[in-house]
N, C-alpha and C positions, 0 to 999 in steps of 0.2 A: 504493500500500500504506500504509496505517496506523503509525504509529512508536506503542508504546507505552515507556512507562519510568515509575519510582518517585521521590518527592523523598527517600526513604530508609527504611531496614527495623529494624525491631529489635534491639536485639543483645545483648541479654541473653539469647539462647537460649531453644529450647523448652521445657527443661531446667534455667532460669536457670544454665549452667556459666560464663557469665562472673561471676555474682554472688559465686557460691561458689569459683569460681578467687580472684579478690579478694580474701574474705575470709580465705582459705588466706594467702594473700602476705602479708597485713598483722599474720596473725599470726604467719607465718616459718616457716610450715608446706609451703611452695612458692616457688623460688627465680624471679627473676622472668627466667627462661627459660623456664619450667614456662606463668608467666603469660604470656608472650609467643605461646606455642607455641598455648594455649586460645585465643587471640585470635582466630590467625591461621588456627588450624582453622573459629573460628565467622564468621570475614569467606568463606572460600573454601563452608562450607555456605550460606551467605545468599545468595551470587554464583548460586551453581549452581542454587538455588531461582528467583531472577528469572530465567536464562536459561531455564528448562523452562520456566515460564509464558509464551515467547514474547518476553518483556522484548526492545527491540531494543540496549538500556545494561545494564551495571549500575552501580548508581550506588555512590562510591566518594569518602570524607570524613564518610559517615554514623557512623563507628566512634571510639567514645570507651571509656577505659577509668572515665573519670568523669563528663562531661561535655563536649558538643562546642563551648560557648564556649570553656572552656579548652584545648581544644586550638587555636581558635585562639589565643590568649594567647600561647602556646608558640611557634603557628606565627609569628606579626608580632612575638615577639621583644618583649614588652609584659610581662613577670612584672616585678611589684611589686617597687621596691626594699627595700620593707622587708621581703622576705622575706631577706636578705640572703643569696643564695644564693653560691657562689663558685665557680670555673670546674671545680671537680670532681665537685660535685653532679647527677649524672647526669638524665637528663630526667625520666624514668620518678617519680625519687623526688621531682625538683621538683614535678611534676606531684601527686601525692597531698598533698605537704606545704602546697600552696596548698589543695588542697581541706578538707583534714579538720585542719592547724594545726600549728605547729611543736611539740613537748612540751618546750619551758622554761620556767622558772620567771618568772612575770610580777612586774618591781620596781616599785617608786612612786617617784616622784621629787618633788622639789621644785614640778613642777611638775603635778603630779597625772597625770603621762604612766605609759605602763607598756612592757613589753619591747617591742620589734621582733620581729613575725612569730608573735608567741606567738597571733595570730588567726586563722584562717581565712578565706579571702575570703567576702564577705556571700554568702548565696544566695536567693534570689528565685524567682517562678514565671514559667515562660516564658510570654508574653502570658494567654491565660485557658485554658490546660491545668494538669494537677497534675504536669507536670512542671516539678524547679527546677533553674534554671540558677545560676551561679559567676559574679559581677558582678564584671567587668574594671573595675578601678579607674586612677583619670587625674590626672595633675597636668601643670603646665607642662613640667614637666622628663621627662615622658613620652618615652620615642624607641621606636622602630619599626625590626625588621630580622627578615628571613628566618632564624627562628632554629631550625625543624624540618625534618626531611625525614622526617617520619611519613606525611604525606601522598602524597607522591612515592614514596615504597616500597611504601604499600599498593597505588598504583594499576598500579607493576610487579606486583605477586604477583599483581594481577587478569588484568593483561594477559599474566601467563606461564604462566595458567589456560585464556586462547584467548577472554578477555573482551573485548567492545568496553567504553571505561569510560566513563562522563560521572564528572566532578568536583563534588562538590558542597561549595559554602562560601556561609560565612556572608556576607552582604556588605559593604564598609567603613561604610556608612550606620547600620545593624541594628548592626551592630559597635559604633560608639561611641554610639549611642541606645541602647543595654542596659548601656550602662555609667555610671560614678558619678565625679564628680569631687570628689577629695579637699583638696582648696583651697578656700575661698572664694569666690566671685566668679571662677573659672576655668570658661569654657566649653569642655566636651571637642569639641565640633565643632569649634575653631580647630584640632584637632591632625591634620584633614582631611588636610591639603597632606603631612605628615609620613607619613601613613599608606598614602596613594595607592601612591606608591614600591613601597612593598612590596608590595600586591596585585600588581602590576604586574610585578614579578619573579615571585610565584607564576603567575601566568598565563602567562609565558613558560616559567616551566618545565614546564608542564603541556606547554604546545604542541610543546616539546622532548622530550614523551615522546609526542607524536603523539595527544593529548586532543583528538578536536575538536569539543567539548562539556563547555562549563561552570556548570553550572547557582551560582547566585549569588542566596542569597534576602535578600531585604529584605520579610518580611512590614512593616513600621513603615509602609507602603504602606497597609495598612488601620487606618492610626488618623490620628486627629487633629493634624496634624505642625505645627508653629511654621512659620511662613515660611520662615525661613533654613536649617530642613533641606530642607525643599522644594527651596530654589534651589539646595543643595547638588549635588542629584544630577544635575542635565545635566551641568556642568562634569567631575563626580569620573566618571562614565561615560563623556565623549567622551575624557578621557585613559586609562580601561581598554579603550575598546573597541579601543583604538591597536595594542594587546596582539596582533590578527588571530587573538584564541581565539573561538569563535561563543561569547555568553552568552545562557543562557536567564535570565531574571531571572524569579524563582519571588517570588510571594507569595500570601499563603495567611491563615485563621481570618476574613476578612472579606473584605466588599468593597472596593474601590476608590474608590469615588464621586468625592469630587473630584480625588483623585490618579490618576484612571483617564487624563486626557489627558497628565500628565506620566509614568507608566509608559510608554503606548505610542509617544511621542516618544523616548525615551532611546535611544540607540544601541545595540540590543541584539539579536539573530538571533533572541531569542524571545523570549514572555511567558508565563509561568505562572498560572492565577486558579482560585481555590476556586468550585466548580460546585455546592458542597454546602451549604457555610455560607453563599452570597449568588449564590442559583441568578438571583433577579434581573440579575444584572452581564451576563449569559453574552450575550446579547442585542446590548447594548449593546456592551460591548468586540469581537463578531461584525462588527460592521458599521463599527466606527470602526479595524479592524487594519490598519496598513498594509501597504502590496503586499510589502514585503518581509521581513515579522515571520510566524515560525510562531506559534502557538496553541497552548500546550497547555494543554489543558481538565481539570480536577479532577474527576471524575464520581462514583469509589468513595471513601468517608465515611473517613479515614484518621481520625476519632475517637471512630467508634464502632461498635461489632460486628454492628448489625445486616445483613443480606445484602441485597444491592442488588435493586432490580427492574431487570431487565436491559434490560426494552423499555422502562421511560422512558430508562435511559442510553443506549439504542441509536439513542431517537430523536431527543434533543439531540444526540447524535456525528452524526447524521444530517445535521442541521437545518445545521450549522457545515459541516458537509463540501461541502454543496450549495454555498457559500459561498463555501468556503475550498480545498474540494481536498484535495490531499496535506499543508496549510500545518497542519493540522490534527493535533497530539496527543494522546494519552490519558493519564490518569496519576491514581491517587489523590490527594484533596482537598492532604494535605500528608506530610509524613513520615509511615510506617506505625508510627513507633516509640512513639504513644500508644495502640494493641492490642497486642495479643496475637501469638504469634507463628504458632500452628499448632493450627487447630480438630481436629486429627486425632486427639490428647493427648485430648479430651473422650471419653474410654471411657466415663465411669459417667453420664454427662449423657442426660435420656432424647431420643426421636428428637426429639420435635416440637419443643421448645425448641432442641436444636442442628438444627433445620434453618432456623432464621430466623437464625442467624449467620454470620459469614465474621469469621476474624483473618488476620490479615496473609496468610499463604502461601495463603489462600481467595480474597482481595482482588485478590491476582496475577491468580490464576487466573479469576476474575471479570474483570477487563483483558485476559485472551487472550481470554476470549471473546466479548467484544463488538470486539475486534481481528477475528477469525476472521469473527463476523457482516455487519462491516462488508465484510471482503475477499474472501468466499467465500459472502455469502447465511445468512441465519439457518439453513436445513437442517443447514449447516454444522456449529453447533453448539449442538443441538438437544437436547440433553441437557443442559446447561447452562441455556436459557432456559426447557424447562418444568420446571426443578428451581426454577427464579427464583419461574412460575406459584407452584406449586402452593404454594412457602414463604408467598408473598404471600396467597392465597387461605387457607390454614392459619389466621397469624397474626390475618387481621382476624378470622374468624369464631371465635375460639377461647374459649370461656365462661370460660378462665383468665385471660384477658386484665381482664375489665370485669364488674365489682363494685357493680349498682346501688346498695346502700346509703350506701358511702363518697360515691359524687358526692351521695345526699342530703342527709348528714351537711355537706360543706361545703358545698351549698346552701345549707343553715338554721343555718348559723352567724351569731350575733349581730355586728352591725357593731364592737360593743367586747369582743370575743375575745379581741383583743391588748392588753388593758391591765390592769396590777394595778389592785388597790385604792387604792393610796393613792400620791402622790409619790414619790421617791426620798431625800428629807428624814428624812422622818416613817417610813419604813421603815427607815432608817437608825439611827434611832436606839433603833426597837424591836429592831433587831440586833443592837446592841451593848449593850441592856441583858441581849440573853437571852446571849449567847456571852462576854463582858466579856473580849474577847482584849484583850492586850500592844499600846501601839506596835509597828509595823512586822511585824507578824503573820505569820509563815514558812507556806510550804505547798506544796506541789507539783503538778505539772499534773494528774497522776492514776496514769501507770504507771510502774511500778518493772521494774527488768531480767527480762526471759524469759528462762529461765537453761537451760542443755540439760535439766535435771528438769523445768522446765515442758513444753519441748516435745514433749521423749520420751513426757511420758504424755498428754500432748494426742493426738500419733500413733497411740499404743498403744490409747489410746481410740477413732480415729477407726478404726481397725484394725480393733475389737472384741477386742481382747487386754484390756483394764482394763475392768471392769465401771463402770456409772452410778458406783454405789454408791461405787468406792475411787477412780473420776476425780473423784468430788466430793470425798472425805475430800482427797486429794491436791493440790487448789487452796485445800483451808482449809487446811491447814498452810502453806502460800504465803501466802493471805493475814494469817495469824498471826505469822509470817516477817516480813512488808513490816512489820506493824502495830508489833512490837513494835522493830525498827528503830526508826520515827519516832520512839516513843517516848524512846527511847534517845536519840537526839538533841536530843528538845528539840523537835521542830516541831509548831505551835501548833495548826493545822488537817489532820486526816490523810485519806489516801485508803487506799482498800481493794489500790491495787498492779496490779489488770487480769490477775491471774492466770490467770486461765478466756479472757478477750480474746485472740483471733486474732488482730484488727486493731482499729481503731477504729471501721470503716463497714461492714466483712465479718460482726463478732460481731452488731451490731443488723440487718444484711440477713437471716442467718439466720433472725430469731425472728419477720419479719414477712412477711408476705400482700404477694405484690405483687413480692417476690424471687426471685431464682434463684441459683445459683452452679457455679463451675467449677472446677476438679481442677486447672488449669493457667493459667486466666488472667491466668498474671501480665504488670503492663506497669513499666514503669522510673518509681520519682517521683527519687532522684536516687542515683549511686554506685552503691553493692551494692543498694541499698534498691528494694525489689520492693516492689509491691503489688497485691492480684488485689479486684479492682472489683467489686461485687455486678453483676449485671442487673436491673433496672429492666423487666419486662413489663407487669406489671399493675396495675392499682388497690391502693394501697398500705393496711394496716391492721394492729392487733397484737392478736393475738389472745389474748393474755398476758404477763404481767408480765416485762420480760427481766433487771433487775437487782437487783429489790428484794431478793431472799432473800440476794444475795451481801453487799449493801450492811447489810442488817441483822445479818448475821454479824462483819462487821466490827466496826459500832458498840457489837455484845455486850463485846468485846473491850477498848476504854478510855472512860471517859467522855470525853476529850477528841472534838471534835466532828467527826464525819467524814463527809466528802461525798460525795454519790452523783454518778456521773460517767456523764454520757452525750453524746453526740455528734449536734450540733443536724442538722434538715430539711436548713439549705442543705449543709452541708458531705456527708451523706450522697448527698444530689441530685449534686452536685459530683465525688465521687470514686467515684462510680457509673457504670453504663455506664446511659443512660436512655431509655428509651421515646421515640420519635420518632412516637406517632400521637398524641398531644395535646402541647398545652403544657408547657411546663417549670413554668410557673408552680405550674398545676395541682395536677403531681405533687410539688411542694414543699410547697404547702398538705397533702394528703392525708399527708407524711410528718410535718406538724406536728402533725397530728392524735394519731397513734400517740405521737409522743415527750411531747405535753403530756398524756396518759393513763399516761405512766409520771413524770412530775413529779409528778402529782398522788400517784400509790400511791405515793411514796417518801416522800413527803411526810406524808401517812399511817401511814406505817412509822417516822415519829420522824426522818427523815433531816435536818437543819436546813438545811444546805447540799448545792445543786446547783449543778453544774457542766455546762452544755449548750455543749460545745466546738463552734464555726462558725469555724476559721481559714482556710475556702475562701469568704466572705463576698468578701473582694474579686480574688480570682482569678476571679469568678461575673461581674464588671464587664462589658458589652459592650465592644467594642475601642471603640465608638466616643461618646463624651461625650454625643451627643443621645437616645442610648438609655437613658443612665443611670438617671434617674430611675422610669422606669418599673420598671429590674429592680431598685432599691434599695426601690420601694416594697412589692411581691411578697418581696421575699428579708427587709426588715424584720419584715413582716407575719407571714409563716411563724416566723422565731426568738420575735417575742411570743406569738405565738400558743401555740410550745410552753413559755412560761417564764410565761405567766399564770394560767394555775387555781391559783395560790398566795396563802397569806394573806402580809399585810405581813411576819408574822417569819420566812417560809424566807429567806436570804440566794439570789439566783440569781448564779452568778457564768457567766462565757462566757472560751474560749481562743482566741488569731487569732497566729498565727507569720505568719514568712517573706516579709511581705507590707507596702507601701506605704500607711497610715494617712490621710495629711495631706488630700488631696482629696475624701476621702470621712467625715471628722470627724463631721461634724449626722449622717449615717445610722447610726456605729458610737454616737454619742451615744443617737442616737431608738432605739437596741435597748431601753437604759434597763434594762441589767443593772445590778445592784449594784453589781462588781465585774469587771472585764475583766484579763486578764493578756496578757501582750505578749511577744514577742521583741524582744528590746535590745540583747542584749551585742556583739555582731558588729556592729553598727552602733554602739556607744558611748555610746548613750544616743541617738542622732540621731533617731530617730523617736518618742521620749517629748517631745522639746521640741514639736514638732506638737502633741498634747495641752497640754501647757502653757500654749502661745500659746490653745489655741482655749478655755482653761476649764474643760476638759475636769471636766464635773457629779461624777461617781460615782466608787467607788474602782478605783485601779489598782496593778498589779504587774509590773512592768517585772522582764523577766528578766534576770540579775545574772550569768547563765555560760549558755557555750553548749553544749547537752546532743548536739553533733553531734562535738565535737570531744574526743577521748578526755583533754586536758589536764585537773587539777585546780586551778582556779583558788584563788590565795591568798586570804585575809581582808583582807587588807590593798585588794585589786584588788575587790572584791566593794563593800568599805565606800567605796572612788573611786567606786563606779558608782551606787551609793546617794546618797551627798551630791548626786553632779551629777544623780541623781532629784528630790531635795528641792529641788533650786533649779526644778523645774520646775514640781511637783505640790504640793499641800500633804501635810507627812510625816502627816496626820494619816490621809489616806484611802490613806497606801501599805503595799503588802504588799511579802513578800519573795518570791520563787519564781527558780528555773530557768524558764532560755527557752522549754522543752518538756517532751516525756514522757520520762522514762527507759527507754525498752522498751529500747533498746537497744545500753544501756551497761552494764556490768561491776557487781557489786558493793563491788569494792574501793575501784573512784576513784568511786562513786556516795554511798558512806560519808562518805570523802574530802570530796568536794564537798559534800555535804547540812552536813557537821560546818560547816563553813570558813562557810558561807551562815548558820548559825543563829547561829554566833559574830559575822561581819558584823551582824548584826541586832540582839544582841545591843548593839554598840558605837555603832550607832546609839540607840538607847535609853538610852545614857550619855548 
């Protein structure tokens, strides 16, 4: 018989009720019993969904109320000392206050240091998904201890539901590879020997609750690894495997290539490998598994929605079995938790498009039946695989799909598409004759807070209760609102606020060719924070203008200079769900196409500054370095392409958060925006000295507060972060800005902080 099982499920709910439980709690709207209870109803609906699908586990460690690093964190007894927590500080609350930041007041000292804990831990994005993780921070004085029993409790409440459970955890490898050492010249891998210990008690207490299945991922397996973690992991596995819990060692988003000999060597009862993202490996790893390791096989696409064809999967499961036998398991590529939860929710979606999908609870069920096929004969489940047919047969021939003109159009694109007119010099300094801003020039990323009036009439709109006519009057007074704020403040360069803006990738999927959307697809990027991903079908194009009229409404408003904001190719491509029958490349170019035809109308429009935000630029990296180039030159090529039909004097500026800079410097350089803005503050300035070092040509704006974190940061903490800017960059080409967008922060502390920022700026220019 067939074992299927999941590497884990969503758990934000159908319904996102964990998102909005959350937000309840945090603003003391619901006591965190309330939130415990929402938890632990949506862990026991998720359970009982993989048991119907046949599931032979459910798998149990997938549940985070933030984020599932941090709960390991919690778990190995690893929380930052500078969060200065003290022995009364309950978990629940430690746990949020690492995420989102302690709210004291940040001092300056002597030596330019500032409070303990008033930061939140860095967040980062998990390998090349737009989910971000909570980066477990390391010094020498680091220690390790069994400091949760979150884990051990859920998998009782699973198991007093009549579950079998497998455990799923992060591994100790992945563990300190995802993390950051806050020292100098400290290697977090020496804290190996300290950390072992404590897996090692987790695992026995698993087997103490009769777990006899532990899945253990260490994707870092498919990337490029230093030697010395390499050698790492025989030794750190043969004293886990001591443990007598069978481990499946799960990894996933790539292949294996050269670390395929040392995965299947490691002392481990099983192996996990992505069949979707490196269908290539399946082969090889088939014929090299030894006699006493099961297999389980990744078949259904755990990152993206479209519905499997069930007779290829049926016939790789095939292929292995003839092989392997029973040794042989199923399982989607990796966690289910970057889809959706439940295609069922798609009431208003028409058929044909939701018939070429599956989210998570379709996925399952997509796994029972090629389970079913395998054990009972395709008859079996015969309703299942010509529902497979006929989606497949649908999609290819579907005239919505493929738009001969677009593929002519980048056909006949000119080989210097991608390039302005003139230097970066010499546009530079037509810039600044025509705009004659301030040192240190204040500005912000683009959106100001969605406030319950924005969204209520958004709804009411979408409803059909608010006519065009007073859904439009009612986003200009918003953006009248935002404008005359800035003003009031003081800041130099203004934005229109994103009032009308649903999302950043959602508002431009709407208004283009080539898009679809969904009622409910929402998937987790981190915390409460949802976001519902366009679809990507067809051949991409804009049929019409999407921001000009708003952007010009704005600009009516102050003569100070206000920039039109749009949201570049790759990052659209990126945080979309994307067509799997051509290139990605492809459909990045075609999305360039649409956004560098609204550069130009804006442009047009009087607009002087643009802003083409691409902060999923190096999230887009392949996992593995030899690939780079190739997607750096595609992914460059799309952002010039949309930020060139402009003369020397538009300024183009571009926005990149949350993300790792240093390795990838010449390609954010060769974009050859004007002006780039960054995420800073949470890392301390540590990723602007990267730029520094590298020369970095064109101007930059190091973000001075972090716009995740409800704290209002002093002037005093603002103008520290600025100086240790100016020792990097020259102050001549630096701006001032927040980390991010403000969508989704308050207007009180957004006041607050914009005031404190402009003041900072101002002191700078003394």
């Amino acid at each position: 018989m067939t074992t299927i099982h999941t590497l884990g499920f969503p758990r934000i709910g159908k319904h996102r009720e964990l998102k909005f439980a959350l937000e309840k709690f945090w603003h003391g709207e619901i006591d965190a019993a309330t939130l415990e209870k929402t938890a632990s109803d949506l862990r026991a609906l998720h359970w009982q969904i993989q048991r119907d699908a046949g599931l032979d586990f459910v798998t149990v460690g997938d549940f985070a109320f933030y984020d599932q690093t941090l709960n390991h964190i919690q778990l190995l007894g690893c929380e930052p000392a500078r969060f200065g927590f003290d022995a009364n500080t309950n978990e629940l609350d430690r746990h949020f206050t690492m995420a989102r930041g302690i709210a004291s007041e940040a001092t300056t000292t002597c030596c330019g240091g500032h409070a303990h804990g008033s930061a939140a831990l860095e967040m980062t994005k998990w390998f090349d998904t737009n989910y971000h993780y909570l980066v477990p921070e390391f010094t020498a004085s680091t220690n390790f201890s069994l400091s949760s029993d979150r884990l051990f409790n859920q998998v009782q409440e699973a198991q007093a539901l009549g579950h079998t459970v497998k455990a799923a955890l992060i591994g100790p490898l992945t563990f300190l590879y995802l993390g950051k050492e806050k020292i100098e010249g400290f290697n977090r891998l020496s804290l190996l020997d300290k950390l072992l210990p404590v897996y090692a008690d987790v695992l026995a207490r698993l087997k103490a609750l009769n777990v006899e299945w532990v899945q253990i991922d260490e994707p870092i397996l498919a990337l490029d690894l230093p030697a010395e973690w390499k050698a790492a992991f025989t030794p750190a596995y043969n004293k886990l495997s001591a443990s007598g819990t069978k481990l499946m060692l799960a990894t996933y988003f790539g292949a294996l290539l050269d670390n395929q000999e040392l995965a299947l060597s490691l002392p481990t009862a099983g192996l996990h490998i992505d069949g979707v993202r490196a269908p290539e490996q399946v082969a090889g790893v088939i014929n090299a598994l030894p006699a006493d390791k099961i297999l389980s096989l990744g078949l259904i696409d755990g990152r993206n929605i479209w519905r499997a064809n069930l007779d290829t999967v049926l016939a790789t499961a095939n292929e292995a079995r003839a092989k392997l036998a029973d040794r042989v398991w199923l399982a989607p590529s990796c966690s289910l938790q970057h889809v959706p939860v439940d295609l069922s929710t798609e009431t208003k979606m028409d058929a044909e498009l939701r018939s070429w999908l599956a989210y998570a609870v379709q996925k399952l069920n997509e796994l029972g039946a090629v389970k079913t096929a395998l054990d009972h004969g395709v008859a079996a489940a015969q309703a299942a695989f010509d529902e497979s047919r006929a989606a497949a047969s649908s999609r290819a021939s579907s005239p919505r799909v493929h738009n001969p003109a677009v593929k002519q159009r980048l056909a006949d694109l000119p080989a210097d598409a991608d390039q302005r007119a003139s230097e970066f010099k010499t546009r530079q300094s037509i810039q600044r004759n025509r705009f004659n801003l301030p040192a240190f020039p204040t500005t912000t990323i683009g959106s100001f807070p969605q406030t319950k009036e924005i969204r209520a009439a958004r709804a009411a709109f979408k409803r059909g209760e608010l006519s065009a006519d007073d859904y439009v009057a009612a986003m200009k007074r918003e953006i009248a609102h935002a404008v005359q704020k800035q003003v009031d403040l003081g800041i130099d360069v203004l934005v229109h606020g994103e009032a009308e803006r649903n999302d950043m990738v959602e508002y431009f999927g709407e208004q283009l060719d080539g898009f679809a959307f969904s009622q409910n697809g929402w998937v987790q990027s981190y915390g409460s924070r949802c976001v519902k991903p366009p679809i990507i079908f067809g051949d991409v194009s804009r049929p019409h203008p999407m921001t000009v009229e708003w952007a010009q409404y704005a600009q009516s408003l102050t003569s100070l200079p206000m920039k039109g904001m749009l949201t570049g190719p790759v990052t659209i491509l990126q945080w979309s769900f994307v067509r799997n029958d051509q290139p990605r490349s492809e459909t990045c170019l075609q999305i360039a196409l649409a956004i560098r035809d609204e550069v130009v109308d804006l442009e047009k429009a009087g607009i002087g500054i643009i802003q083409i935000d691409e902060p999923a630029i190096r999230e887009g990296l392949p996992l593995r370095r030899g690939d780079w180039d190739a997607y750096l030159d595609w992914a460059g090529r799309a952002f010039r392409i949309s930020a060139s039909g402009v003369e020397d004097q538009t300024q183009i500026h571009t926005h990149m958060c949350y993300s790792e800079f240093n390795d990838i410097l010449p390609a954010i350089a060769a974009l050859d925006a004007d002006a780039i803005t960054i995420e800073t503050s949470r890392s301390d300035m540590e990723l602007l000295t990267a730029f520094g070092n590298f020369n970095y040509p064109n101007e930059i704006g190091p973000g001075v507060y972090d716009i995740h974190s409800p704290n209002v940061p002093t002037v005093d903490e603002m103008v520290r972060l600025l100086k240790k800017a100016a020792e990097v960059i020259p102050a001549e080409n630096l701006w001032v800005n927040p980390d991010c967008g403000l969508k989704t922060r308050g207007w009180t502390e957004t006041e607050a902080a914009l005031a404190n920022m402009v003041a900072a700026a101002k002191v700078l220019r003394g």
